[in-house]
C-alpha positions as CSV (number, residue, x, y, z in Angstrom):
1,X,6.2,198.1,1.6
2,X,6.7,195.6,-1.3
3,X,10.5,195.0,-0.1
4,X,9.3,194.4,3.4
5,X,6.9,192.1,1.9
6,X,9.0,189.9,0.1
7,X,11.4,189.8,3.0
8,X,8.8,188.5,5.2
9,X,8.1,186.2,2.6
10,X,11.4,184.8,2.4
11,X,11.5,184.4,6.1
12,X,8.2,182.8,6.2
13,X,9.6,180.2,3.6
14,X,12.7,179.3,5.2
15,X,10.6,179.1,8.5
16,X,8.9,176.5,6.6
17,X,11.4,174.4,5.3
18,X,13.5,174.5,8.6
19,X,12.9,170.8,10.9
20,X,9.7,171.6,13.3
21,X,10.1,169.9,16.5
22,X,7.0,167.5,17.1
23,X,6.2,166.6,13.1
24,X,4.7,163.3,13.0
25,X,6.9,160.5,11.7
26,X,6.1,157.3,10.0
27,X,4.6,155.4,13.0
28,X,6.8,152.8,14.7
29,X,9.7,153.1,11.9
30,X,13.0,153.1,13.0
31,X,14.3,155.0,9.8
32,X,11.4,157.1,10.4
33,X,13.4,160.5,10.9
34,X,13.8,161.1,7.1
35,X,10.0,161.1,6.7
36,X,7.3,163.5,6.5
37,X,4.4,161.6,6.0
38,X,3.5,158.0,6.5
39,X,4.1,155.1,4.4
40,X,1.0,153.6,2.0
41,X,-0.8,151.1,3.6
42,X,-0.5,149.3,0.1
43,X,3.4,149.9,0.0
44,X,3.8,148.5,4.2
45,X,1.7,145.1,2.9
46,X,3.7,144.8,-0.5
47,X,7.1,145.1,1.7
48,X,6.5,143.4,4.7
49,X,8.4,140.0,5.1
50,X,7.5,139.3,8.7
51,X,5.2,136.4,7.6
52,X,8.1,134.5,6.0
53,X,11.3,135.7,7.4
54,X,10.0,135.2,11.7
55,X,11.2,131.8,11.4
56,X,15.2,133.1,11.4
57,X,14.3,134.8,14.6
58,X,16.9,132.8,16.7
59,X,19.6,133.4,14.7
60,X,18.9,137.0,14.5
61,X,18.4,137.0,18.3
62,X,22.2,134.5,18.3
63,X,23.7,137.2,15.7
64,X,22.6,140.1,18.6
65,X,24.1,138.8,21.7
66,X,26.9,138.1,19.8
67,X,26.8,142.0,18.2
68,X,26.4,143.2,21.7
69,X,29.3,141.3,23.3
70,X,31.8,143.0,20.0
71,X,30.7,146.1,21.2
72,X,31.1,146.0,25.0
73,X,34.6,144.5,23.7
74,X,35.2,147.9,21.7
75,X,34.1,150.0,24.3
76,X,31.0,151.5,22.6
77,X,28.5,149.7,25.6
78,X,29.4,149.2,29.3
79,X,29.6,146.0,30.6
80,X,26.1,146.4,32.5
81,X,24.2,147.7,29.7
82,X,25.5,144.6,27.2
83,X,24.6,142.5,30.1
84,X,21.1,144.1,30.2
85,X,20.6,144.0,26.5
86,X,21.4,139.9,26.2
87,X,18.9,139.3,29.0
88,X,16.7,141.0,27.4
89,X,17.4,139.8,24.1
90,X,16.9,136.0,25.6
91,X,13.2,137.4,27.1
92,X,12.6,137.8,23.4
93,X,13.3,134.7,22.3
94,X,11.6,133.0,25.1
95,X,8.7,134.4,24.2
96,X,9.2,133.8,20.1
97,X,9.8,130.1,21.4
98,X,6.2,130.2,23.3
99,X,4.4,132.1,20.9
100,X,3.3,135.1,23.4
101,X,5.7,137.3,21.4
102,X,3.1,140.7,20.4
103,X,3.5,141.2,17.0
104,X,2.4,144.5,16.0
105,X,1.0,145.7,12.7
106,X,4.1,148.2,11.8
107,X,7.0,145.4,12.5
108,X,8.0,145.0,9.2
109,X,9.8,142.1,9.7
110,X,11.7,139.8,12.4
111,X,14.4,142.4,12.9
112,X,12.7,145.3,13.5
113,X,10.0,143.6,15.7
114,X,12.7,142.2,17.8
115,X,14.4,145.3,18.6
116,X,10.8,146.8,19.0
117,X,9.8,144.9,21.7
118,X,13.2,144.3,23.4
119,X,12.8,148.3,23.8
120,X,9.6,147.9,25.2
121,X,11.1,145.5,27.7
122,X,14.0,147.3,28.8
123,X,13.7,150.7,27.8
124,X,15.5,153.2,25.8
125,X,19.0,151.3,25.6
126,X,17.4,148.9,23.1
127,X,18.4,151.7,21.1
128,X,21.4,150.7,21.5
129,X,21.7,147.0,19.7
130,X,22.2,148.5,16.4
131,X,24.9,150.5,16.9
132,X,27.2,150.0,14.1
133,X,25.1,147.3,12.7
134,X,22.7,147.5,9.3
135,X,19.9,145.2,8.5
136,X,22.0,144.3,5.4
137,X,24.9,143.2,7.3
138,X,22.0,141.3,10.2
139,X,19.8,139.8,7.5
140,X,23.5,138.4,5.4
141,X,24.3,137.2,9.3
142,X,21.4,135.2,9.5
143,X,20.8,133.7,6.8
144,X,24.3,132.1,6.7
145,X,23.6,130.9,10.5
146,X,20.4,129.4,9.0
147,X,21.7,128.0,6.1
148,X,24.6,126.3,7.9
149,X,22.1,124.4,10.3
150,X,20.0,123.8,7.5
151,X,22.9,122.2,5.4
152,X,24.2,119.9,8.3
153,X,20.8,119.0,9.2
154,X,20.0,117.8,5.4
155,X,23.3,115.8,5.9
156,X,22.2,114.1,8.4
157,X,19.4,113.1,6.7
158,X,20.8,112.4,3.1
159,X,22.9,109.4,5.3
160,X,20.3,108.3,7.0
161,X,18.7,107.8,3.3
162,X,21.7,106.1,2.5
163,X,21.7,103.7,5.3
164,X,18.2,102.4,4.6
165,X,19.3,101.8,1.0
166,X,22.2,99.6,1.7
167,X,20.2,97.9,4.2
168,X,18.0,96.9,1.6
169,X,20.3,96.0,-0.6
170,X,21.8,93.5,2.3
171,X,18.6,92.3,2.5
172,X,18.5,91.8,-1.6
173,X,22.1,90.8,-2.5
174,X,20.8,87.8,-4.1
175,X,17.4,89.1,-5.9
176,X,18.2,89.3,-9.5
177,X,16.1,92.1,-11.7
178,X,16.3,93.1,-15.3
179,X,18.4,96.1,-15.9
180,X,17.3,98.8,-18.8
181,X,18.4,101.3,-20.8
182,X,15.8,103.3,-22.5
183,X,13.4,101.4,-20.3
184,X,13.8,98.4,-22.4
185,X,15.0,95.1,-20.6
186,X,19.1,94.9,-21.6
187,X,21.4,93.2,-18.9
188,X,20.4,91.0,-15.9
189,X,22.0,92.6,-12.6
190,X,21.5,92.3,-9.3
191,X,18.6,94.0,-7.6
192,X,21.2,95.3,-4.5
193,X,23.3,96.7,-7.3
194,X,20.7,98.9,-8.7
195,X,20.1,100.2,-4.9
196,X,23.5,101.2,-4.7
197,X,23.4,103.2,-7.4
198,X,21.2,105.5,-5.3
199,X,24.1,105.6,-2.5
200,X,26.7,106.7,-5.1
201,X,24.3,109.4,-6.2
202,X,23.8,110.4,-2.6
203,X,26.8,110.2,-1.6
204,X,27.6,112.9,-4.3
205,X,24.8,114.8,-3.0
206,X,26.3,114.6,0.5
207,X,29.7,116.1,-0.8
208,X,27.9,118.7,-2.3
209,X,26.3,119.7,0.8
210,X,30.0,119.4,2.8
211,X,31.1,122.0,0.1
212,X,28.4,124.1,0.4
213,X,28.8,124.1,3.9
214,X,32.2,125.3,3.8
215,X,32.1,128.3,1.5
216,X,29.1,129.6,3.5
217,X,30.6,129.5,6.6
218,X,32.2,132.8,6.7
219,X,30.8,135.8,9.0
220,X,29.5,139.3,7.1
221,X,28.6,141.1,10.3
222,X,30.7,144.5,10.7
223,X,29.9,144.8,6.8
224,X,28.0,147.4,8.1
225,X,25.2,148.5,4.9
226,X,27.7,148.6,2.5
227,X,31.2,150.3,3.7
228,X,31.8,148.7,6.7
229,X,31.7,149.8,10.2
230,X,32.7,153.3,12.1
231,X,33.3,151.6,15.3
232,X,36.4,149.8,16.3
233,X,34.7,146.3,16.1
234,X,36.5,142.5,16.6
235,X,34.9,140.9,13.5
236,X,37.3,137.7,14.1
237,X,35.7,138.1,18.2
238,X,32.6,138.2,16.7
239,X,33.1,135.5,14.4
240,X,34.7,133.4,17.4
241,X,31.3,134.1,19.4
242,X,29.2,132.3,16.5
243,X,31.8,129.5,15.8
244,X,32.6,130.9,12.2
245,X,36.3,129.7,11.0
246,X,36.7,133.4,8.7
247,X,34.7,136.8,7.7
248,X,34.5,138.4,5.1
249,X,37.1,140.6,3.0
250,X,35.1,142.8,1.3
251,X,31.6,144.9,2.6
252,X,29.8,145.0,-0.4
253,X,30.3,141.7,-1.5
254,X,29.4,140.2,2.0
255,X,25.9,142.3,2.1
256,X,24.8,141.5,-1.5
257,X,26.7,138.2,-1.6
258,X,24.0,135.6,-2.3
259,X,25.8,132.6,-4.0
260,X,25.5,130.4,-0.9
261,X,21.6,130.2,-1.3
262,X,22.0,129.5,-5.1
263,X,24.3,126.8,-4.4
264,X,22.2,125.4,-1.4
265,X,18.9,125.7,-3.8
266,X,21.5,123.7,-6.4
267,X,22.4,120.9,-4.1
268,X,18.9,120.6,-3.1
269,X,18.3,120.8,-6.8
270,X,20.0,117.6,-7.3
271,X,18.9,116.1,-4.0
272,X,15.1,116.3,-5.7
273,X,16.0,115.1,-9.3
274,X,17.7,111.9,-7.9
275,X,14.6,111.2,-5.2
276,X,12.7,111.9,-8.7
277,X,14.6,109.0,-10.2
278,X,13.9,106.9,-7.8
279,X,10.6,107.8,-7.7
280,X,9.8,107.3,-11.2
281,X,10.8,103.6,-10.4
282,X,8.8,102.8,-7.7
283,X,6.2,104.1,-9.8
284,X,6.6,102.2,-12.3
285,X,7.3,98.7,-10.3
286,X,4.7,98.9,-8.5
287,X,2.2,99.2,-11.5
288,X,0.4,95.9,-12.3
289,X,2.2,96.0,-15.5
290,X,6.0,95.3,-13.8
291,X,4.5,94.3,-10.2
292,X,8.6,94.2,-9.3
293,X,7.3,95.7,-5.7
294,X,4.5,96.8,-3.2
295,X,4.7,100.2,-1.7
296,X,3.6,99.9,1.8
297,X,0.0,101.1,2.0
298,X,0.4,103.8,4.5
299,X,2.2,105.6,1.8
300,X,-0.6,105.6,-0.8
301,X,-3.9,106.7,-1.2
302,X,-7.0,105.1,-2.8
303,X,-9.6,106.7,-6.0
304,X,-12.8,108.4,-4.4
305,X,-14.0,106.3,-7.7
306,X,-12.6,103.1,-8.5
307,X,-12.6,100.5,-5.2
308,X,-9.6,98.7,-6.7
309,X,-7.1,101.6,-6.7
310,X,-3.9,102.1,-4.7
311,X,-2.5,105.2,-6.3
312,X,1.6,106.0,-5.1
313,X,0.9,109.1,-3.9
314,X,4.2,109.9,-2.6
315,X,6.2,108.9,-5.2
316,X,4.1,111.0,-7.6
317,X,4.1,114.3,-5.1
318,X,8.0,114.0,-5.1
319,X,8.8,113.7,-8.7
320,X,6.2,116.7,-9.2
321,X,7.7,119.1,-6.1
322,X,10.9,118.5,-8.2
323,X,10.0,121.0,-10.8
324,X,8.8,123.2,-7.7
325,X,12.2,123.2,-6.3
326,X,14.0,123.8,-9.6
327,X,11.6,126.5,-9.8
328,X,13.1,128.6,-7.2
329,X,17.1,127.8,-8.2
330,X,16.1,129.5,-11.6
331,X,13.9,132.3,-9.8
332,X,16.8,133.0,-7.4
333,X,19.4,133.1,-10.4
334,X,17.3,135.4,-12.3
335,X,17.2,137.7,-9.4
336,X,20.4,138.2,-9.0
337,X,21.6,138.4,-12.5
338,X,21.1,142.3,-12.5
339,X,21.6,143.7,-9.3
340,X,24.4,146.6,-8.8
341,X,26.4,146.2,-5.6
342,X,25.2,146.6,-3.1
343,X,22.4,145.6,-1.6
344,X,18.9,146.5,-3.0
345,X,15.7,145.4,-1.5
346,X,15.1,142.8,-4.5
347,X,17.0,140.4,-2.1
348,X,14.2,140.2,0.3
349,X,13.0,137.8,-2.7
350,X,15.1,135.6,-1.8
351,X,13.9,133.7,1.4
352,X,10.7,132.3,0.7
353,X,12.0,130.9,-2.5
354,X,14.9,129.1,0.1
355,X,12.6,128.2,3.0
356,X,9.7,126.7,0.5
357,X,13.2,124.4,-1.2
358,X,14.5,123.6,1.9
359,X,11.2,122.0,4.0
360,X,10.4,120.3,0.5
361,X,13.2,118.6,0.1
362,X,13.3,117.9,3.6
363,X,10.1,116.5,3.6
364,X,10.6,114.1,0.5
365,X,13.7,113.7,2.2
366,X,12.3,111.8,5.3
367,X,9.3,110.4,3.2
368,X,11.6,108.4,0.4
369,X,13.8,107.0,3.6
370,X,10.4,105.9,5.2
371,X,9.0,104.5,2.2
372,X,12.1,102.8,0.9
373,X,12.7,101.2,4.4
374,X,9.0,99.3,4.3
375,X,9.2,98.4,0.4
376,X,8.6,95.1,-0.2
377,X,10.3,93.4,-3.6
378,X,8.6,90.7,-5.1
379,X,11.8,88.3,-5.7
380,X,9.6,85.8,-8.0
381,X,8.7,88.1,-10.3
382,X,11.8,89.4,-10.9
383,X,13.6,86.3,-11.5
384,X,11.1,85.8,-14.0
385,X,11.3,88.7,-15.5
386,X,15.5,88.6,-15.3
387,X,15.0,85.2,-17.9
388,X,13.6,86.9,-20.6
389,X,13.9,89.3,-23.0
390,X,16.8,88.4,-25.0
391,X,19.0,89.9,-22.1
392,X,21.6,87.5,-22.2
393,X,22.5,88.2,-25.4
394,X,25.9,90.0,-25.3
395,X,27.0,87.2,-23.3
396,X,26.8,85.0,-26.2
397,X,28.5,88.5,-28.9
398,X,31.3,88.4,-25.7
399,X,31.8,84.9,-26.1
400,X,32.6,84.7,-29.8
401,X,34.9,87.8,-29.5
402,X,36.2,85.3,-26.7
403,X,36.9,83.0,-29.5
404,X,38.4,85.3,-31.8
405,X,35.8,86.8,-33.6
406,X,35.5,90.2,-34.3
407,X,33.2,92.1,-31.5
408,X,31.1,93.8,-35.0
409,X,30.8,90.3,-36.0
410,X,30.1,88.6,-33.2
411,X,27.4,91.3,-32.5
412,X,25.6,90.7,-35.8
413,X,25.6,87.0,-35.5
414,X,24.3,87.2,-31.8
415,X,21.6,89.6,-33.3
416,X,20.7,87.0,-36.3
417,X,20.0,84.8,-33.0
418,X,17.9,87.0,-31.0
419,X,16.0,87.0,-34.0
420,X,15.8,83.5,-35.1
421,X,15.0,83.1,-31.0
422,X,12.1,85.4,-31.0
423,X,10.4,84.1,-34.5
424,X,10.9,80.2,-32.6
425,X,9.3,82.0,-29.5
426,X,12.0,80.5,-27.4
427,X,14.4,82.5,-25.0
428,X,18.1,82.3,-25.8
429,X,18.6,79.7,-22.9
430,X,16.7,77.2,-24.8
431,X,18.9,77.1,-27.6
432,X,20.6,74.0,-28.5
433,X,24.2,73.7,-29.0
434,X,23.7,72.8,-32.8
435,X,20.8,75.4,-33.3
436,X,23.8,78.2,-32.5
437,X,26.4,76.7,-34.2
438,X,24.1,76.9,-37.4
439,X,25.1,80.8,-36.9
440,X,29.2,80.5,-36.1
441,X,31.1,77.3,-35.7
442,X,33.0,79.0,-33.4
443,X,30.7,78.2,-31.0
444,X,31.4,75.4,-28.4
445,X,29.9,73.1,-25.8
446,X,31.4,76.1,-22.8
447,X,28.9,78.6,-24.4
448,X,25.5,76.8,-22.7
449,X,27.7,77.9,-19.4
450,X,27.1,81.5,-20.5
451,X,23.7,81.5,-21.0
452,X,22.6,81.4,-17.3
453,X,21.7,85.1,-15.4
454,X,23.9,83.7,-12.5
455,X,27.0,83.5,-15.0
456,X,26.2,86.6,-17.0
457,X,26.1,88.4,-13.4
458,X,29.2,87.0,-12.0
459,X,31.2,87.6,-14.9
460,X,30.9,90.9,-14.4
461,X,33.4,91.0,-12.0
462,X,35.3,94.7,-11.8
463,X,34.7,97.4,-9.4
464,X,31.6,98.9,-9.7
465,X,30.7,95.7,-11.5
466,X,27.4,94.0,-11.0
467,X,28.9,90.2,-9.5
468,X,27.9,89.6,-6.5
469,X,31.5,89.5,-5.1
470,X,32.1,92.9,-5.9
471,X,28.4,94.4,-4.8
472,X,29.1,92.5,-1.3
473,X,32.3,94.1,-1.3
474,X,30.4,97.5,-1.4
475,X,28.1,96.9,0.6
476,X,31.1,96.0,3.4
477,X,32.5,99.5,2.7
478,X,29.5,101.7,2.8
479,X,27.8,99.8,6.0
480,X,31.7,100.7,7.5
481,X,31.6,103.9,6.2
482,X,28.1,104.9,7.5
483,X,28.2,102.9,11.1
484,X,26.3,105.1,13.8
């Protein structure tokens, strides 16, 4: 009896452990069939992206019809049901683009509720879209389609930036301003100079974006989830389909491969810090301290406090949402620093960090181009503040070395007179002829013609120089170069 006994016991275990038809799966779960029991409620709200990641929806629904047109090319779906599955596929996307799309608690994110409902619409040959297909080769897919539009559309917008700039340095070509270093007053220069320094960095930040551009424009899809595909797919078809130039060489680099956000979160990096920059200025020129310009009112607020307030809001927001964006180029490095190829789910991390840095920068972006193109320079307080502080000084240190003088000599005698000038409470202009020959006889009647802002401006006469020859010059080149 005890034999029989155990035998019936073996055979009621392996009974057990054998697949029972009927056992309930995770609900809704298209990897459901490994499963025996449902996943935590905690675990589906801690893994869930849908909230963030719905906005690629059409270029996971671009990246589909595109998937289902490779595999009706390889023979894997008739040419009916491929047809069937893109118009379903664009039913989906009309209704994403009209908001009536049902989301449904278990879509746990874009992809999956896609191919949900597109069953639901046609039936069981939804099933079908992701033959040959993983979510790490679809998510890779879309987020280089995204970033792609992304990058040309911040183009666009980095030269229209630029344009506004160089039109108001048109408008400025002959406002003079102070120019600093270490935000003490140094060399006069022209105010449509110092806007043009904001073009060059631009212009750099445009080239970036071109580059960026480039390298990410290469197709993943038929990477499969790591090893590539088991079906005879076209991945240069495919490729064709979505207008990229190349795919990828290797699978597990193209589903783990993340360096096109990190260099798209760096260019936008750089983007910020220079719109910082910039901000920093207007900020402080519009103080009552410099008063150099007013910031158009519609782009400040007021205290709920003091009547007399008009606080640069803008300005302010942008140099702070800096950091933010810096934020997530260092949060998206760290990430990646210690994942194992493949892919592992800590890259799901990696698009709200990209969507918050991309519609900041795009919205200090538009904002700086706005506020820039309505700023209004007060000319007469510049020119007075372009007289003094002691700015024309290495014209006179230039002059002697002009004469022969040593330039370590000539810059401790001009030094002796910039102090002698402030102790007489007298700008350098006011100097007479005899008064700075009492410091070098090499000094001659030509040296009043130095001390003038025009002269000390126009002598600077090399490319990139400050004269107003050459910033014309420049300005001729980059209103050419930027036309339309």
């Amino acid at each position: 009896m005890a034999k029989s006994t155990s035998a019936g016991a073996r055979a009621s275990k392996s009974a057990s452990a054998a697949p029972r038809s009927g056992r309930a799966l995770p609900k809704g779960k298209a990897w459901g069939g490994r499963f025996a029991e449902q996943t935590d409620r905690l675990v589906e709200q801690f893994t869930t992206s849908l909230a963030y990641d719905r906005r690629l929806y059409p270029y996971d629904i671009q990246g589909s019809i595109a998937h289902c047109k490779t595999l009706e090319r390889a023979g894997v779906l008739t040419t009916r049901e491929s047809a069937q599955l893109v118009r379903g596929l664009e039913r989906v996307k009309l209704e994403l683009d009209h908001g009536r799309f049902p989301f449904l608690p278990q879509d746990e994110d874009i992809h999956m509720a896609i191919e949900r409902r597109l069953t639901e619409l046609i039936g069981p040959l939804g099933g079908k879209l992701h033959t040959g297909r993983s979510r790490n080769d679809q998510v890779a897919l879309d987020l280089r389609l995204f970033l792609r539009d992304v990058v040309s559309r911040v183009m666009g917008q980095v030269q229209e930036f630029r344009r506004v700039l160089v039109g108001q340095a048109r408008a400025h070509l002959d406002v003079v301003m102070p120019g600093y270093t270490h935000v003490q007053r140094a060399q006069p220069v022209l105010m449509a100079h110092h806007f043009l320094a904001y073009v060059e960095m631009l212009e750099r930040d445009w080239g970036r974006l071109r580059d960026c551009r480039t390298r990410l424009n290469v197709m993943p899809l038929g990477s499969g989830a790591l090893a590539g595909s088991n079906y005879p797919v076209d991945r240069r078809y495919t490729a064709s389909l979505l207008d990229f130039p190349s795919v990828t060489q290797n699978s597990l680099d193209a589903v783990s491969d993340r360096d096109a956000v990190v260099e798209v979160l760096g260019a936008l990096s750089l983007i910020m810090m220079h719109l910082s920059r910039l901000s920093e200025e207007l900020i402080l020129w519009a103080s009552q301290e410099f008063r150099y310009v007013d910031l158009p009112d519609t782009f400040c607020t007021g205290s709920s406090m003091m009547p007399q307030k008009k606080n640069p809001d803008v300005p302010e927001l942008v140099r702070g949402k800096t950091g933010r964006v810096y934020g997530h180029l260092m949060g998206m490095l760290t990430l990646l620093k210690g994942l194992p190829l493949s892919y592992n789910r800590d890259l799901q991390e990696d698009k709200e960090a990209l969507f918050d840095a991309v519609d900041t920068t795009e919205q200090s972006l538009v904002l700086c181009t706005e506020l820039m193109r309505r700023l209004v320079v007060n000319t007469t307080v510049l020119a007075e503040a372009a007289e003094g502080g002691g700015m024309l000084a290495t014209e006179l240190a230039d002059y002697l070395v002009t004469q022969g003088v040593p330039f370590r000599e000539a810059h401790s005698i001009t030094g002796q007179i910039v102090r002698f000038s402030l102790e007489q409470h007298r700008p350098l202009q006011q100097l007479t002829l005899k008064e700075l020959q009492g410091f070098s006889p090499r000094f001659g009647q030509d040296v009043l013609l130095c001390l003038t802002v025009r002269g000390a401006i126009n002598r600077k006469d090399q490319i990139g120089g400050t004269a107003r020859r050459r910033v014309e010059a420049r300005i001729k080149e980059l209103e050419k170069a930027l036309k339309g």
